[in-house]
FIDREN-56122 format. One record per residue (C-alpha): x, y, z. Coordinates in pm, whole numbers, plus 32768, in hexadecimal, padded with zeros to 4 digits. Each point is the difference from the previous one (the first is absolute). Example, Ala and Ser with C-alpha at 12.3 -4.5 7.8 and 13.67 -1.06 7.14 Angstrom:
# residues 2
SITE	84CE	7E3E	830C
SITE	8089	8158	7FBE
This chain:
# residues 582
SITE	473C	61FD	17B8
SITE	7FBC	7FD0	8172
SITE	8105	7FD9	80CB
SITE	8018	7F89	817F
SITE	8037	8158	805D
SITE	7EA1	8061	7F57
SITE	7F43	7ED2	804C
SITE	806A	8067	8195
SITE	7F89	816D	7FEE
SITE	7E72	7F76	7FF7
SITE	8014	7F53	8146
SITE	80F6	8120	8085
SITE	7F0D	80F4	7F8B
SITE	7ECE	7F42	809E
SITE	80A5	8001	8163
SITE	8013	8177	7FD6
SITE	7E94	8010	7FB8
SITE	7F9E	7EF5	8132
SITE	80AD	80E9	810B
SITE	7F5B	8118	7F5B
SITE	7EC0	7F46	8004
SITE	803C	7F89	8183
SITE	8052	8192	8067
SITE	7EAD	8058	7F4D
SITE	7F2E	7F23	80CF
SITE	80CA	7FE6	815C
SITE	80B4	8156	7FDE
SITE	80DE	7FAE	818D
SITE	8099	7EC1	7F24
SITE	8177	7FF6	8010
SITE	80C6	7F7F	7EC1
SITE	8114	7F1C	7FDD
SITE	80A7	7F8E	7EEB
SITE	7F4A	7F5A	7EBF
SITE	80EF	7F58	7EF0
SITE	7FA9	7F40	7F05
SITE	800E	7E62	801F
SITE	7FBF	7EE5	7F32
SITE	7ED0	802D	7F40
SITE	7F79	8159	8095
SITE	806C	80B2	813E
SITE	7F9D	803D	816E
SITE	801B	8136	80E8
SITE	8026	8012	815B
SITE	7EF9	80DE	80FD
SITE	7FFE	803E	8179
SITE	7E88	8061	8009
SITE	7F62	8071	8168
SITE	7F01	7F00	7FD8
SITE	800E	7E90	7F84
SITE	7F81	7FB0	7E9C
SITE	7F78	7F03	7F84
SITE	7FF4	7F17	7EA0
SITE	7E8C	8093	7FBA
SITE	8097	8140	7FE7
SITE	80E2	7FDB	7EA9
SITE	7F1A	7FF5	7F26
SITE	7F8D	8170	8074
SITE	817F	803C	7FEB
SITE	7FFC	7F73	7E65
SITE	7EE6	80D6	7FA4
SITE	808D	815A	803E
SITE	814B	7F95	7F90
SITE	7F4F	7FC2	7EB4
SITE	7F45	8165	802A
SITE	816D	8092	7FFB
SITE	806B	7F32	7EDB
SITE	7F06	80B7	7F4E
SITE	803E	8131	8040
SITE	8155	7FEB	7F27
SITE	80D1	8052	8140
SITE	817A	8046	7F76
SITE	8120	7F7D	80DD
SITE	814B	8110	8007
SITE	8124	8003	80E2
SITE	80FF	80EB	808F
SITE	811E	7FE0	80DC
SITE	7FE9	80CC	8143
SITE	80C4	804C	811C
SITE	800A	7F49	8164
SITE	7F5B	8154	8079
SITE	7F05	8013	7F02
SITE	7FBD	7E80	8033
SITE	7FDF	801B	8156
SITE	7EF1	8120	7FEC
SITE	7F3F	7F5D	7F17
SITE	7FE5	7E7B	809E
SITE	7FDC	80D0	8185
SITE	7EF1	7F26	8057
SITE	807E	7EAC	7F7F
SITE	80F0	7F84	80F2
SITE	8065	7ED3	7F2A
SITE	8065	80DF	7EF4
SITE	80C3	80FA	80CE
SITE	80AA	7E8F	8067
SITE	8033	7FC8	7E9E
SITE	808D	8177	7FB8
SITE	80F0	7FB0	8129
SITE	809F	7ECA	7F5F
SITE	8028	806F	7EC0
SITE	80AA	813B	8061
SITE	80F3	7F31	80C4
SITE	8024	7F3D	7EBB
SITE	803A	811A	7F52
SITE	7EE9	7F97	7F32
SITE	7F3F	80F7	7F1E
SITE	7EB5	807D	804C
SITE	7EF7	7FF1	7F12
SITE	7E58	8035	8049
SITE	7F3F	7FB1	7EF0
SITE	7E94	8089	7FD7
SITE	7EC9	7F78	7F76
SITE	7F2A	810E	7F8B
SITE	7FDC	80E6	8103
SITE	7F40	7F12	80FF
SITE	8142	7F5E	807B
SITE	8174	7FFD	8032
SITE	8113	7EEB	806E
SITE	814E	7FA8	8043
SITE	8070	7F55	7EE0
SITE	80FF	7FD9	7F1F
SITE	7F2F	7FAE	7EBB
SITE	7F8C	7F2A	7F19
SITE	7EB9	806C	7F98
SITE	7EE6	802C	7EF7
SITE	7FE3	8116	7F53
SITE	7EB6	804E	8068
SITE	7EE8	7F18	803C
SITE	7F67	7FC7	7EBE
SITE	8108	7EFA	7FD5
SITE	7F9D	7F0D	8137
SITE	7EC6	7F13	7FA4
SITE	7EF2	8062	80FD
SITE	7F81	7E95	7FE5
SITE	814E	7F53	800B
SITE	8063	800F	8170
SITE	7F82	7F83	814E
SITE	8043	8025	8171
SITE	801A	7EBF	807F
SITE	8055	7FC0	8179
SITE	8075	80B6	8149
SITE	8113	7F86	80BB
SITE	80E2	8070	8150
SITE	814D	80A5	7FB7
SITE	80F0	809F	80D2
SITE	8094	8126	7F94
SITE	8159	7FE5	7FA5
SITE	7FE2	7E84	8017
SITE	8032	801D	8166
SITE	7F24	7F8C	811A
SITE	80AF	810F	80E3
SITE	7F3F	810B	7F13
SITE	7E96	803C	7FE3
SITE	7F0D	7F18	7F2F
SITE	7F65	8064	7EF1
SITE	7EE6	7F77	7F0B
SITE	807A	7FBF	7EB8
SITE	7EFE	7FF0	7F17
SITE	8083	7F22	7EC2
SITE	7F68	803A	7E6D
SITE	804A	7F70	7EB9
SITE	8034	80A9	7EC4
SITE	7FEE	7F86	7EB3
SITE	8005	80C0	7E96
SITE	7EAC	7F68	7F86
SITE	7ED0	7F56	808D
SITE	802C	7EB9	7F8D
SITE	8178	7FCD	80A2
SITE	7F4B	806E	8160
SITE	7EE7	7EF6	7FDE
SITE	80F0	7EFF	7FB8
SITE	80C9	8038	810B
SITE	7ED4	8055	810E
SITE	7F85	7E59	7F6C
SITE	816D	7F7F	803B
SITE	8002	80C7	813B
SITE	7E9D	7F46	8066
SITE	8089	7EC8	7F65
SITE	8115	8027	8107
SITE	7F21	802E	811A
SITE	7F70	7E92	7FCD
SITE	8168	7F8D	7FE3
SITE	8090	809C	8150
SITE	8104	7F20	80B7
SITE	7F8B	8099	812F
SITE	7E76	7F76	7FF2
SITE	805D	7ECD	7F30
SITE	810A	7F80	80B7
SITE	7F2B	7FEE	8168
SITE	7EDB	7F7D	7EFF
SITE	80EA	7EF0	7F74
SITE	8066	7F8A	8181
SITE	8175	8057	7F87
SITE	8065	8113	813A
SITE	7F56	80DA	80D9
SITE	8085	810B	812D
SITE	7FD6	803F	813F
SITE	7FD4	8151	80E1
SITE	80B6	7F2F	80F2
SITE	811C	7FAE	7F44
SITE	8015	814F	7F28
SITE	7FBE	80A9	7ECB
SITE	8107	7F93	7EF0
SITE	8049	7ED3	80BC
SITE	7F15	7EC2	7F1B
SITE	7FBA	7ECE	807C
SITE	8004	7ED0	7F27
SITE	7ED6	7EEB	7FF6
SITE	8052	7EA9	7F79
SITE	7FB5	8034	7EAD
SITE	80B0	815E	7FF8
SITE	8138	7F4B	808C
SITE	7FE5	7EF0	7EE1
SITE	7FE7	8125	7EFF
SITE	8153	806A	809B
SITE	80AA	7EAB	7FF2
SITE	7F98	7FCF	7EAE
SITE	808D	8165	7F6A
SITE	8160	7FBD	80E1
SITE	8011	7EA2	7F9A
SITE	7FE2	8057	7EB1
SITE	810F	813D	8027
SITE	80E6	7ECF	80B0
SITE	7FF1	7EFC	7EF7
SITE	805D	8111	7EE8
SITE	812D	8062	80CE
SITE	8073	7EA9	8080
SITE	8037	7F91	7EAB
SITE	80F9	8153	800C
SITE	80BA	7F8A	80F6
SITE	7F71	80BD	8136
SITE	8014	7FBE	8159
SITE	7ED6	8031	80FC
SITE	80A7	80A5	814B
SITE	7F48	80A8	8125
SITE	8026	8110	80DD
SITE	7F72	80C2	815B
SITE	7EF8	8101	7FD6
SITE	80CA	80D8	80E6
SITE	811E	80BC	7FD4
SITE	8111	80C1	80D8
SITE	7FFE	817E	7F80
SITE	8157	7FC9	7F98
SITE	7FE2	7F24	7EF6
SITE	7F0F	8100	7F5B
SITE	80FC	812B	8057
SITE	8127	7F28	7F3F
SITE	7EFA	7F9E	7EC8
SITE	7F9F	818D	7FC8
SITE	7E98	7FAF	805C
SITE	7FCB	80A4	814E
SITE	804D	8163	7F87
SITE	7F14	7FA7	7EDB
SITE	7F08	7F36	80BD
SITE	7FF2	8065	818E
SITE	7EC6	80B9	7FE4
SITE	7F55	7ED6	7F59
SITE	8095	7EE7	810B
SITE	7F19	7F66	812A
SITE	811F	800F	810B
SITE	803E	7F02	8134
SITE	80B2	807C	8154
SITE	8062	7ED2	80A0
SITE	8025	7FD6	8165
SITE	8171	8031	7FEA
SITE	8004	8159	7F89
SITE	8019	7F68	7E72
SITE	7F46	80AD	7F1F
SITE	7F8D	7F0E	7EC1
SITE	7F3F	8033	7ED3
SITE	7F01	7F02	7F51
SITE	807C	7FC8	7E8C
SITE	7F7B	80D2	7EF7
SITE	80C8	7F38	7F03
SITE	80FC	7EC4	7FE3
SITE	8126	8055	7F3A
SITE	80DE	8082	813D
SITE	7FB0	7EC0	80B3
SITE	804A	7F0F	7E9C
SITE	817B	80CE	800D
SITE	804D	7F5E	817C
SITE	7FBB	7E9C	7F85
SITE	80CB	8059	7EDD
SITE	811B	8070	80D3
SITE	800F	7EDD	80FC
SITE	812B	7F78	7F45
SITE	80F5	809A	7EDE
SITE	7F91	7F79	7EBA
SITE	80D2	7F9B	7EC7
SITE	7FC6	8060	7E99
SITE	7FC7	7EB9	7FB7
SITE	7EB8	7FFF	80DA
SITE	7F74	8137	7F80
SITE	7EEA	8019	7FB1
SITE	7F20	800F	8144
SITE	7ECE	8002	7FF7
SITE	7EF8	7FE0	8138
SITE	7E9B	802A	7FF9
SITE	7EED	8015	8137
SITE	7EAD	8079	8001
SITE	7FC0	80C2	8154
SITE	7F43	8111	807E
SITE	8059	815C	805C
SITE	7F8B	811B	80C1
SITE	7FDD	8191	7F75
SITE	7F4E	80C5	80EB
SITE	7F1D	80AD	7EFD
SITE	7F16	8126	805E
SITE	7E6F	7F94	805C
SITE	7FA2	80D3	7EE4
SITE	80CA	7F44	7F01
SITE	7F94	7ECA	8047
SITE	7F38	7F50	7ED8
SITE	7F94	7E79	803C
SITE	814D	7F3E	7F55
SITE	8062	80E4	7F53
SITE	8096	80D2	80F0
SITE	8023	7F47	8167
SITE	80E0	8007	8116
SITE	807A	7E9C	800A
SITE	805D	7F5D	7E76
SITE	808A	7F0C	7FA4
SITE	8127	801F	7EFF
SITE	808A	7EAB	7F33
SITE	8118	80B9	7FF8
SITE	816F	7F62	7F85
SITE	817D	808B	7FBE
SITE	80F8	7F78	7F2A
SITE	8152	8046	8067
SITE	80D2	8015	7ECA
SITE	8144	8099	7F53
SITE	7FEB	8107	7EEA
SITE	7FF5	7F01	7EF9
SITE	7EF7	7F54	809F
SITE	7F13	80E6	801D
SITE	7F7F	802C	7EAD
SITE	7FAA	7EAB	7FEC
SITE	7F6F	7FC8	8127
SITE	7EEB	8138	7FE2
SITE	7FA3	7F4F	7E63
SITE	7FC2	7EC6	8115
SITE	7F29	809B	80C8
SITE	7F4C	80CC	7F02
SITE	7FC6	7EA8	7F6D
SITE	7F47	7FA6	814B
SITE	7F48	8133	7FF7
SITE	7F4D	7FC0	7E93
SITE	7FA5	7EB5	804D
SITE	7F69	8045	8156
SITE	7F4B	8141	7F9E
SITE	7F7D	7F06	7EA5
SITE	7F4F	7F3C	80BF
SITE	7F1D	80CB	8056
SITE	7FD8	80B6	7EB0
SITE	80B7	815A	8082
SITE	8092	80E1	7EA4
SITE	8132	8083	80E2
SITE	8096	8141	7F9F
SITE	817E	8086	8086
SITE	8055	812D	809C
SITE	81D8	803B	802E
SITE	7FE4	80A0	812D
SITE	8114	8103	802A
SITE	8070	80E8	80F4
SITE	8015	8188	8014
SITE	813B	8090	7FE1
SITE	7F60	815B	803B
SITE	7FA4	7F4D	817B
SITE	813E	7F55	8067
SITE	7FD3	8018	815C
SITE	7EC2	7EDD	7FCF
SITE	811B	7F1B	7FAF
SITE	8135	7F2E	8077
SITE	8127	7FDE	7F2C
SITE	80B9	80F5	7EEE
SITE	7F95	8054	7E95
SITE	80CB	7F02	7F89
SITE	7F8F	7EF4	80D2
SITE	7EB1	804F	7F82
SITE	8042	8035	7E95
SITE	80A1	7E79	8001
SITE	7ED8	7F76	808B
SITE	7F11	80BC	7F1B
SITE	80CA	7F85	7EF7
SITE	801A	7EB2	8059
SITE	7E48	801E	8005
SITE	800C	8086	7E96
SITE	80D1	7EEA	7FA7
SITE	7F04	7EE0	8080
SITE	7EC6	80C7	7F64
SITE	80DE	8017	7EBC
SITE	8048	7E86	8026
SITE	7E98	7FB7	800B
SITE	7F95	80D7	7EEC
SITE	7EEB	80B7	80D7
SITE	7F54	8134	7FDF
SITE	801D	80B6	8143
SITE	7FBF	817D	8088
SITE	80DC	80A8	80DC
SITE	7FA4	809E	8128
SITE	810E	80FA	80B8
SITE	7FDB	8007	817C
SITE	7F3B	7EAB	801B
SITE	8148	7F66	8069
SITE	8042	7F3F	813C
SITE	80DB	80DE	80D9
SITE	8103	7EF1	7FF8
SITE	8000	7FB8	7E68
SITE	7F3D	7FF5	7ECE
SITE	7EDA	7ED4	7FB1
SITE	7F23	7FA3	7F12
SITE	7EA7	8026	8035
SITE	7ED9	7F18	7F7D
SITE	7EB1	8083	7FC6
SITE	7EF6	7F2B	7FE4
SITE	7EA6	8074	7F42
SITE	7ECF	7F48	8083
SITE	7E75	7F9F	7F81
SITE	7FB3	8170	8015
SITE	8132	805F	7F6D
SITE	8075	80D5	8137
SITE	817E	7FBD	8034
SITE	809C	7FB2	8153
SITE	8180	7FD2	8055
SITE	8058	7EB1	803F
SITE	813E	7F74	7FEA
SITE	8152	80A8	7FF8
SITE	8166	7F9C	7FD2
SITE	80F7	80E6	80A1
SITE	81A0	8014	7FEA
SITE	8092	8061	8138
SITE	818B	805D	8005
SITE	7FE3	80DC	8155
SITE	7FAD	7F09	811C
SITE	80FC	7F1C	7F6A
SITE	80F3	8132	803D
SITE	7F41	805D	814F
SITE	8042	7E95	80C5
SITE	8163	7FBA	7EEE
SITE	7F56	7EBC	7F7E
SITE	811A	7F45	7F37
SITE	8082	7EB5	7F7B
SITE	815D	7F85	7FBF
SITE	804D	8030	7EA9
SITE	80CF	7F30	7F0D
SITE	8122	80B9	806A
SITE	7FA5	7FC1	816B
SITE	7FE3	814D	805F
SITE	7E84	80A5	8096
SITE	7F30	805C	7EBA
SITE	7EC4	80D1	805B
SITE	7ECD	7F54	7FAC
SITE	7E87	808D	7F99
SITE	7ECE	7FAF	806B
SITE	7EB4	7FAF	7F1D
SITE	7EA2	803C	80BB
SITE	7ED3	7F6A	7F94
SITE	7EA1	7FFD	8063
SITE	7F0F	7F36	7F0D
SITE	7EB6	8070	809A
SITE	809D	811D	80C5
SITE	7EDC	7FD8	8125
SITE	7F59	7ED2	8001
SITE	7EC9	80D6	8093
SITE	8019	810D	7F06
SITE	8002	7EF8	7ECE
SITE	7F0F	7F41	8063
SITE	7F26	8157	800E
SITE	8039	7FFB	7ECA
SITE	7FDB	7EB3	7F6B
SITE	7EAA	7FFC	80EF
SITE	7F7B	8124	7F3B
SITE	80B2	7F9E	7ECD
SITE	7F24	7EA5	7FD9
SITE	7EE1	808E	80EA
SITE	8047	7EEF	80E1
SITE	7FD2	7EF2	7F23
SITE	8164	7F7B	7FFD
SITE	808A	7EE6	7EF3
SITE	7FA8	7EA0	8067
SITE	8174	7FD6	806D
SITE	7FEB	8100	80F7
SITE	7EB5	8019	8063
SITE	7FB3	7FAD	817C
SITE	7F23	7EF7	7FB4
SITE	7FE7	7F8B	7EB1
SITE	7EEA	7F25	7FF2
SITE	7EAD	7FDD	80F9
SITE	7F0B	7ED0	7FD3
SITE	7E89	8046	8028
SITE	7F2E	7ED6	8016
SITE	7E96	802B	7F5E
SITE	7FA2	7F90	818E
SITE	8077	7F14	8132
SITE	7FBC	7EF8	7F3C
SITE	8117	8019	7F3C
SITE	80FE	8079	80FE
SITE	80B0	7E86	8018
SITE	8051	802E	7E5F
SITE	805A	8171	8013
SITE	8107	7F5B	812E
SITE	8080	7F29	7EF0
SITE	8042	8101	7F08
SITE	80AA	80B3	811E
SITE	80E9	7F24	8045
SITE	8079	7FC3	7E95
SITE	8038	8154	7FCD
SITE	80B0	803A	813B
SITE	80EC	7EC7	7FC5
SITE	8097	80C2	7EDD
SITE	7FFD	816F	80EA
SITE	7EF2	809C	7F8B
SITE	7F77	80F4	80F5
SITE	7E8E	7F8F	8042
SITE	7EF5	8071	80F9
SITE	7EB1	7F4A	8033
SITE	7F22	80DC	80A4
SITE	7EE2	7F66	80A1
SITE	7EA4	7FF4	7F3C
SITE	7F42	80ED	80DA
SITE	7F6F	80EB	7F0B
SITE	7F55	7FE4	7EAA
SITE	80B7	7F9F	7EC3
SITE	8002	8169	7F71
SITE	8058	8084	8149
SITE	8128	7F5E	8009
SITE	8082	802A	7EA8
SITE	7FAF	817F	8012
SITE	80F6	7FF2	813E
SITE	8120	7F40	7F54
SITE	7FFA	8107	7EE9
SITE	7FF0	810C	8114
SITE	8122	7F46	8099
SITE	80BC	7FE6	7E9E
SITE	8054	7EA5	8025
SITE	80A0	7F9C	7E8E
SITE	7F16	7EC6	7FE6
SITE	7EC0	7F82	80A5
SITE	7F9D	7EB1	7FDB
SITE	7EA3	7F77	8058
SITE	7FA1	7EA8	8008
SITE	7EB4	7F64	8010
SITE	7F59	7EC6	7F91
SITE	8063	8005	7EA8
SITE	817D	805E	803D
SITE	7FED	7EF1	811F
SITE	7FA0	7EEC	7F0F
SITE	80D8	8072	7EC6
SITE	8112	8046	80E8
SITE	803B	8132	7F6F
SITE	7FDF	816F	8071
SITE	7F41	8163	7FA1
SITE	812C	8103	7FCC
SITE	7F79	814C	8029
SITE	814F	80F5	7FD1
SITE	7FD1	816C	8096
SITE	80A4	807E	7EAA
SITE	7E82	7FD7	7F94
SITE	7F7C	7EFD	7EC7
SITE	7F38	7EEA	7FE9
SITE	8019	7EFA	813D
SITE	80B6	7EAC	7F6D
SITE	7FA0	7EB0	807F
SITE	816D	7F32	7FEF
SITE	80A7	7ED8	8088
SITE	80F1	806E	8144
SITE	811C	7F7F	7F68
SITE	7FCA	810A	7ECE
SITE	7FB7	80F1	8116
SITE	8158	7FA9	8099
SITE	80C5	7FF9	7EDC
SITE	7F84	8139	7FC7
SITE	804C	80AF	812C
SITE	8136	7F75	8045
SITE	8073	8080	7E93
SITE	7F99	8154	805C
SITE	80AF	801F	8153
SITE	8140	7F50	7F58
SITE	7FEA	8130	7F26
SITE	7FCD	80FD	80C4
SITE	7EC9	805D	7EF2
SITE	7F7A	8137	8054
């Protein structure tokens, strides 16, 4: 039976045999580290001389010469001495030797064959008869610096993918191509739904109109599910005094992460990486009773994280986001029911769009206290009180130790898309430490201070970061309900421009998003572009829809073009925004 542990030592193995492969054809290359990741593994290289794409596949074919040479892998420990002789000329490694005899880490090399020798501590083939020659692929270079550091040297990390057979790596490459055509990055400038600016800055997107509708319509939708719940919208500065963050927990966490302002008073303030410190002082304006409990305010906002160049990724990862954030401020007894309520919110939001979610407990680790406010027994409550709403709902969940928020456990969504690759989404977290950290009470039945708890909860997390995923999730062809423009009229020519008005105007009086582009190119021309555009339904109009008073629905989820009245149009449509129909 394969286990993880097994399944890893292929990829692990392969890395081995890439920086032996690199050292055989640039012999000056210096090695960094090469783990294994999702799906394969990658391995970092400081070479004297740029590389280049073209050059992997030269890299894949000896690495497939040593495969069949039935290279065995062994290990030994050594000492720091012995270590140190035998990586002399690999500066990264004698870095490596350095920190884990600080550690007091063991030392272990591991050999393949007698070509070449790492720093490793294992997790291997047994020899190379047991990794598929034809079941692997280097796949892309990338900058990384070493350490993670941009104070350190860059390197070129050269990323592969590993698989057991043939067939699992062809599946994968198609998804990965399949991806390619799906990339928020080219479809959402394609779509007119953002763009960026070297003026403004990388990680920094600007929204068009129809970008900024998309928006609207995901937080409107977030708003009406929690209004029924009793929230309260609220809004707060962008800026912050460093204090605020210094009483919260976050600036110890977060300071390297924070854009900073010096005012010209000598005040130093930080733009807001997140809202829950700023929700607590509208909490605490005034002492609260029992009776009033609980609290719960809501804003969507954007905020700041001052995330490295080489980190960046379109939405996914940017500099400004926007979080539809929300706390409920609650008493013990509360709390339960209040995360089943928003849980509640999170299936039906993540349903419309067709996501199979899948939940991760996030706990922390007790081996790492110091990543942590509060005691052991602070934290075993709220993890508790967590088992006891997953245990309410009946769901099948995972655990995760050290996933944890540093200030208390959460529940985790994950959300598997068309492709079936999973992203995080949501989350649900129980916080008992800020509470203690800014002594947030009420007035209990006794009228005496009780301490209260606070419930975060994001829905989309990022508004950017989920709609790079719902973008590459539908391709860009969004449900009618949230689609940009729902509906564009062609008419066959001018000649029928004053009719295709007509239509317009009917279908506008009951909100339907319309454009009417003018009738400048041929027939087919404009069709091809409204599919290119992925506009739910095109409706041309000529001479015969003119005198039936009817119109030619052409849907870009393919079929036969229909010739109906536009009231059966309308009813229709409207039925399927009403719905939410995906």
């Amino acid at each position: 039976m394969q286990t993880k542990e097994n399944i890893d030592n292929i990829p692990h193995s392969l890395a081995h045999l890439l920086a032996a492969s690199v050292l055989h054809k640039f012999p000056d290359t210096k090695l960094g580290i090469g783990p294994v990741i999702e799906n394969g593994f990658y391995y970092d290289f400081l070479f004297k001389k740029p590389i280049t794409p073209e050059m992997l596949p030269e890299l894949e074919k000896y690495m497939r010469h040593l495969i069949g040479q039935k290279l065995p892998f062994s290990g030994k420990k050594v000492t720091p001495a012995a270590a140190k002789k035998l990586f002399a000329n690999q500066k990264f490694k004698l870095d490596l030797i350095k920190d884990l005899v600080k550690e007091k880490k063991p030392l272990t090399v591991y050999s393949t064959g007698e070509i070449f020798q790492d720093l490793c501590k294992g997790g291997h083939v047994k020899d190379t008869s047991e990794i598929n020659p034809e079941a692997f692929k280097l796949t892309h270079l990338a900058g990384a610096y070493w350490k993670g550091s941009e104070k350190n040297a860059q390197l070129t990390r050269i990323y592969g993918v590993a698989f057991e057979t043939k067939q699992e790596l062809d599946e994968y490459l198609k998804m990965q191509e399949e991806a390619k055509k799906r990339d928020h990055k080219i479809l959402g400038p394609a779509l007119d739904l953002f763009t960026f600016s070297d003026l403004v800055g990388s990680g920094l997107p600007l929204w068009t109109p129809k970008g900024t509708l998309l928006r609207d319509l995901l937080d409107n939708f977030v708003w009406e599910l929690r209004k029924i719940r009793g929230y309260e919208r609220v809004d707060i500065p962008h800026i912050t005094k460093k204090e605020l963050y210094e009483r919260s927990g976050h600036w110890d966490k977060f300071k390297d992460e924070l854009f900073k302002i010096n005012t010209r008073e000598g005040h130093l303030f930080a733009m807001k990486p997140m809202n829950c410190p700023h929700h607590i002082q509208i909490f605490q304006r005034k002492p609260w009773s029992y009776r009033e409990l609980p609290v719960r305010y809501a804003s969507t906002t954007k905020c700041y994280r001052d995330e490295q160049t080489g980190e960046l990724s379109g939405l996914s990862r940017a500099r400004s986001f926007t979080q539809d954030d929300a706390h409920v401020f609650c008493r013990e007894s509360h709390a339960e029911e209040e995360m089943l309520k928003i849980w509640d919110i999170i299936e039906t939001f993540y349903g419309a769009f067709g996501f199979k979610l899948r939940v991760r407990l996030s706990l922390h680790d007790p081996k790492h206290r110091e990543k942590y406010l509060g005691t052991p027994a602070v934290w075993k409550m709220a993890e508790s009180k967590l088992r006891a709403v997953v245990q309410h709902r009946k769901a099948e969940i995972f655990e995760s130790i050290g996933e944890a928020a540093f200030y208390g456990p959460k529940l985790d969504f994950l959300a598997k898309d068309s492709l079936g690759r999973e992203w995080q989404v949501a989350t649900i977290q129980f916080d008992v430490n800020q509470p203690e950290r800014f002594d947030l009470t009420c007035i209990n039945e006794n009228g005496k201070p009780e301490r209260i708890y606070m419930v975060h909860a994001a829905i989309m997390g990022s508004i950017e970061r989920f709609l790079s995923v719902l973008i590459e999730h539908f391709a860009g062809a969004f449900p009618v309900w949230l689609a940009p423009v729902q509906v564009r009229i062609l008419p066959v020519s001018d000649k029928f421009m004053e009719y295709a008005n007509g239509v317009k105007r009917v279908l506008e009086e009951k909100n339907i998003r319309v454009e009417l582009p003018a009738a400048d190119e041929t027939l087919g021309k404009r069709i091809r572009q409204s599919e290119l555009d992925k506009i739910p339904y095109t409706l041309v109009v000529g001479e015969k829809e003119m005198t039936a008073k009817t119109v030619n629905v052409r849907s870009l989820k393919g079929g036969t073009p229909t010739e109906v009245s536009i009231e059966n149009f309308l009813e229709k449509i409207v039925m399927e925004i009403q719905n939410k129909s995906f």
